[in-house]
N, C-alpha and C positions, 0 to 999 in steps of 0.2 A: 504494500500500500504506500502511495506516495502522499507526501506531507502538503507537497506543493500545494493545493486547495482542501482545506482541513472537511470543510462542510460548505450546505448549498449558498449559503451567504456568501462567503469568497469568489465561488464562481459567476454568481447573478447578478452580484451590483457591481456597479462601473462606477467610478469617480468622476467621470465630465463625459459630454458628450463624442461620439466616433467622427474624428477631425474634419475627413472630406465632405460629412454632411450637416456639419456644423449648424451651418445658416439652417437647412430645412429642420432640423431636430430640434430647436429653440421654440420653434412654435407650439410646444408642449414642455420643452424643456424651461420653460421661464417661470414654470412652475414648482423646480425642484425644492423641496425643502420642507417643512410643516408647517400646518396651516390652521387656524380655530374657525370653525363653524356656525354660524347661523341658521339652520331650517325652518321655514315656514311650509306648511300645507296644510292638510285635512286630516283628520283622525279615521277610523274606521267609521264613526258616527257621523262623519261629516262635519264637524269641529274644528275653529282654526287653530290652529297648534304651532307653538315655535317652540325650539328644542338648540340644544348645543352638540357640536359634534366634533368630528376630530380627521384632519386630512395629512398626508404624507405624499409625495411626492417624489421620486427617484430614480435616478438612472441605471438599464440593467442590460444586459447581453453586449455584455463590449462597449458600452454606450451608443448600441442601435436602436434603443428603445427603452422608453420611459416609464415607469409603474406605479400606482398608485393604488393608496389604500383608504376607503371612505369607514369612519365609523358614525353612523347617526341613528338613536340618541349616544351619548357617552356612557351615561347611562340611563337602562330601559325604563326604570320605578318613574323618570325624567317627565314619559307621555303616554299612559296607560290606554292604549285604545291605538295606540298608531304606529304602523308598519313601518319599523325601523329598518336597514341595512348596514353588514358589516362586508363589505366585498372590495374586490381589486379590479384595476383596469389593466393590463396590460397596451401599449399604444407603442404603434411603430410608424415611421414614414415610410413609402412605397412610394419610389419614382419611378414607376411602370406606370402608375394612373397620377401623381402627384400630390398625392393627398395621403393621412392617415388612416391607417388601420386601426380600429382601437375593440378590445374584445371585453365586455363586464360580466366580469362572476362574480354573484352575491348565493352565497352555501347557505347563509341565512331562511333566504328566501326562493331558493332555487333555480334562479333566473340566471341566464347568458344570452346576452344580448350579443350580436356584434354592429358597430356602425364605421363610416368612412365620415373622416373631419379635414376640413379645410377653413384656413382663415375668410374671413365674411367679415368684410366693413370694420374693422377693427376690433371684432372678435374673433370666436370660431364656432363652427358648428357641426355639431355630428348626427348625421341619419341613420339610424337602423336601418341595415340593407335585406332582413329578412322578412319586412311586413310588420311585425310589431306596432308601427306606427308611433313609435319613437322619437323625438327628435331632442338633444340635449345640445345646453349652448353656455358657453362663458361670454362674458358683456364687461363693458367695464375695468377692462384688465391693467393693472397698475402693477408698480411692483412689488406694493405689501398689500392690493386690494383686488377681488375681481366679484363677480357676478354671476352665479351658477342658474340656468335655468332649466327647467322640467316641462315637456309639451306630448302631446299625444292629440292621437288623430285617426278619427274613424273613419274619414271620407278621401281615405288614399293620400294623404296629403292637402287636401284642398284649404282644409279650414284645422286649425289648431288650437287646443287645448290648451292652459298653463297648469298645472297640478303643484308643483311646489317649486321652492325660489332657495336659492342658497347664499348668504353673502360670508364673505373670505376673508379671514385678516391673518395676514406670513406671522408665524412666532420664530420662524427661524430662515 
């Protein structure tokens, strides 16, 4: 057994992003670091609920891709009635179509999503490309602040849903 990568930490996280694609891996990567949470949406009741959560942000496979870990609430006792998530994104760029790949598993709740994201008007935004009816978006992107949003859409895309809101503050 060699020493050189003790465990899957060693081999998974990268320390900056993979050089030649620097510029495109920013567009996710400008996120790296931890972040404190706001949640707004609905309860199971239909109740508006806000909550605190907890985000992370990281660069992994060589620095060709970026990961992320959502925890909202921090804790559950927090918002009794509302479907919280603890899940990861994994997000990569793809210069065969230009845009990100990005894949969400929440074990929590047993969802895997995947959608493709590209920058939009000085955000980004990401489409579920399986029909889900999906669509998730950062707004407001600063360097210690941004804007998370939640939409859904039952008429193929025509007309969209807001469901919950996220705003961001870097602790690191």
């Amino acid at each position: 057994m060699t020493t050189e990568h003790a465990d899957l930490a060693d081999v998974l996280h990268a320390a900056e992003p993979y050089r030649p694609q620097a510029d495109k891996l920013n567009l996710f990567g400008q996120f790296v670091g931890a972040w404190d949470l706001v949640w707004s949406g609905r309860n199971s009741a239909g109740k508006e609920v806000t909550v605190h959560g907890r985000l992370h942000f990281g660069w992994i496979l060589g620095g060709r891709a970026v990961q992320d870990v959502w925890q909202v609430p921090i804790d559950p006792a927090e918002a009794p009635g509302m479907r919280g998530f603890y899940g990861t994104t994994i997000r990569f760029y793809d210069p065969a179509i230009d845009a990100w790949r990005s894949t969400w598993l929440d074990p929590l709740n047993g969802n895997v999503l995947r959608f493709v994201g590209r920058p939009v008007e000085g955000g980004i935004v990401l489409e579920d490309i399986d029909g889900a009816g999906e669509r998730w978006s950062f707004h407001d992107i600063a360097p210690d602040t941004f804007r998370w949003i939640g939409e859904s859409s039952r008429d193929g895309g025509k007309t969209w849903v807001q469901y919950e809101e996220m705003h961001a503050r870097r602790r690191t």
